[in-house]
N, C-alpha and C positions, 0 to 999 in steps of 0.2 A: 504493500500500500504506500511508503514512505517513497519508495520509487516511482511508482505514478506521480504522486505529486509534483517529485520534485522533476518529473519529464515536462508535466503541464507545465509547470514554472517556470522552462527554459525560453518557450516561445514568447510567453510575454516578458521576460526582461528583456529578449530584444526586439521586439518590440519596442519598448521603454530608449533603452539605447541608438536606438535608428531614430527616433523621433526627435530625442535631443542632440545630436546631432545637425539632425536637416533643421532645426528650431531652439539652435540655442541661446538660455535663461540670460538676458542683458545682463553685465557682467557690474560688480561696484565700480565706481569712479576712477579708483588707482589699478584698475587692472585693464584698465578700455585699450592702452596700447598693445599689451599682450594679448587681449582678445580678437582684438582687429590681425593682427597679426597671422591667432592662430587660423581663423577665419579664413585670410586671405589665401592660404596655404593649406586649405582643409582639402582634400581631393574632389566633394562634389564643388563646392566653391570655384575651384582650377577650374571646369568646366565651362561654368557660368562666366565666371569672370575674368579668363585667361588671361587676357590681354591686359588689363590694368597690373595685375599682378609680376608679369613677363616684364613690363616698361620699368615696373621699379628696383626689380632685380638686376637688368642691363643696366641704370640709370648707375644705380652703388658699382657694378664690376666697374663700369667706364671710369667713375669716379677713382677708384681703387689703381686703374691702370693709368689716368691721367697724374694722380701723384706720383708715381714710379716713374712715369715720365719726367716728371722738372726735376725733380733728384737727381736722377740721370744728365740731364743737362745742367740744370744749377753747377753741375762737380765735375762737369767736363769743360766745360765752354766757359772762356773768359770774356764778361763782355763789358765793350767801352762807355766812360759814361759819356752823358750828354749832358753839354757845358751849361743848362737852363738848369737843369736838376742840381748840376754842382754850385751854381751862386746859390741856388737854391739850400743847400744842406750847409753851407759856408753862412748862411743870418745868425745873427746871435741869437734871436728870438728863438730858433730851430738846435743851440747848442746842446740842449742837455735832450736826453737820450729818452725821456718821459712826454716831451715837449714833440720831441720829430715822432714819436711811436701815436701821437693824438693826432698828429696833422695823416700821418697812414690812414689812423681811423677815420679822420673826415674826408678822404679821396674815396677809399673802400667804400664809405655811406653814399657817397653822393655818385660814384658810376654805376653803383647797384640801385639805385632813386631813376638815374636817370636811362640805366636800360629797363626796367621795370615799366616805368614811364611811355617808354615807345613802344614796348611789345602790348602792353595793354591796347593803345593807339593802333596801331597797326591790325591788330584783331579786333577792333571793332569796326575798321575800315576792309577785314576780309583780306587781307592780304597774305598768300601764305607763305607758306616756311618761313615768318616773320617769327618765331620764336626761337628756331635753330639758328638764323642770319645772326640777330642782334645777342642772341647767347654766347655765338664764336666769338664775335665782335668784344663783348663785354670779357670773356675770359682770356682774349690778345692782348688788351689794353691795360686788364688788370696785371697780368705776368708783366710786361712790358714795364710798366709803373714800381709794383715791388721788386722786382731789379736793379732800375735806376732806382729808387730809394735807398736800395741794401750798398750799392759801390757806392754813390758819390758823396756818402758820408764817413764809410770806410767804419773803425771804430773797433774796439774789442770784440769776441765770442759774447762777453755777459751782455754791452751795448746792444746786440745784436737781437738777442734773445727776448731782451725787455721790448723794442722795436718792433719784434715781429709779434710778440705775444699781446703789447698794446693796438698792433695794426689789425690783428685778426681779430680781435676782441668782440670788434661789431657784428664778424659773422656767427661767434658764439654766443650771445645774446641776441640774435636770430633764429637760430640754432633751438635754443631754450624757449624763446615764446612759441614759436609753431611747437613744439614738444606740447607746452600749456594747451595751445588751442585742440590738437589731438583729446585729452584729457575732458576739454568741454564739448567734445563731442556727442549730442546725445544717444542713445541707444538706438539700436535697430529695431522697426517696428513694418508693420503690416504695411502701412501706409507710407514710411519713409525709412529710406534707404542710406545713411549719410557714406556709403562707403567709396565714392568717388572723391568726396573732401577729403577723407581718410586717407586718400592714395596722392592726392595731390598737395597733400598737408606734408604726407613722407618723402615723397620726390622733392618736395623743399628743403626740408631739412639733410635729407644726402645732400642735395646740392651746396646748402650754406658748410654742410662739416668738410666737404670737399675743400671749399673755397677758403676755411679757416687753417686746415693744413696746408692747404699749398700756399697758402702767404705767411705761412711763420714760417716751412723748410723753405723758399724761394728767399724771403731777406736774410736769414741765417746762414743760409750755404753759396749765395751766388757771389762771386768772384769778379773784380772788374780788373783794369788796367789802369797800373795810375796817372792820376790827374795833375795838372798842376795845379798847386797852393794856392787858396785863394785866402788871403787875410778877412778874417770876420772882423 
């Protein structure tokens, strides 16, 4: 008898288990990243939502092999600076190493303002591959920028370190608010589905932890040719 039971029993726990599953219990507050997560990564989910899933995976590998890239060049390639940037790191205003790591941070803020800016513009004007253009564009300009930042001031390993850590700073605190915003995400329901903000909340954030690495190893490791002396 003990065994019939427990035969009967077998069908409806899975039962039970396939349901939660296909229908899983809104998870608490502190746990909506890992839930989205495990969600996004569930095998029927794969299915459904292949494609958002696939984008944020490539988006991290690229990320991943874009830093292994400037590494590789910051520690091979010597590059010259440009004499604007050198008057430029030669101001006294710009001498102490907390001072020039802020003026980083306000270039980093403001080309990230102002490709954001255009790509928005440009997409609502329809035009495409206006997010990939002005993406290249915005991550040329930035390498190019924290380079000449890193030579034409020259400076010790520690000067270096505080410089690149105050310059990348803003995409760390970018970083962390999309992290918040994920977290106020609210749950999944019949009616509403927030899992595409979810995906494009994460694709943000690879991209800012991206952009915060490669501008502290970019001013830390890149190597110029020197300049000549400019009295502050």
């Amino acid at each position: 008898m003990e065994n019939r039971k427990h035969k009967s029993q077998r069908p409806e726990r899975l039962e039970r288990d396939l349901k939660h599953l296909k229908d899983p219990k809104p998870p608490k507050t502190s746990f909506v990243l890992l839930h989205r997560i495990r969600v996004c990564y569930n095998q029927e989910n794969m299915q459904s939502k292949k494609g958002e899933c696939l984008e944020v995976t490539v988006l991290l590998l690229f990320g991943l092999v874009l830093v292994l890239i400037q590494i590789i060049l910051v520690r091979r390639i010597t590059f010259r600076p440009i004499p604007w940037f050198t008057r430029m790191a030669a101001s006294a205003r710009l001498e102490s190493p907390y001072a020039y790591g802020g003026f980083l941070f306000i270039l980093n803020m403001v080309i990230f303002l102002v490709i954001t800016a255009l790509v928005v513009f440009t997409m609502m004007m329809n035009v495409a591959l206006s997010l990939f253009l002005f993406a290249g564009v915005g991550v040329l300009i930035s390498f190019l920028i924290w380079i000449q930042m890193s030579i034409s001031r020259g400076g010790s390993k520690k000067e270096k370190r505080i410089i690149g850590g105050i310059g990348s700073a803003f995409y760390w605190v970018l970083s962390v608010y999309l992290l918040l915003q994920i977290f106020l995400l609210p749950p999944s329901t019949a009616e509403e589905d927030p899992f595409i903000q979810f995906v494009g909340l994460l694709m943000g954030i690879v991209i800012s932890l991206t952009a915060a690495v490669s501008c502290w190893v970019t001013v830390y490791l890149a190597k110029g040719k020197p300049a000549d002396p400019i009295a502050r």
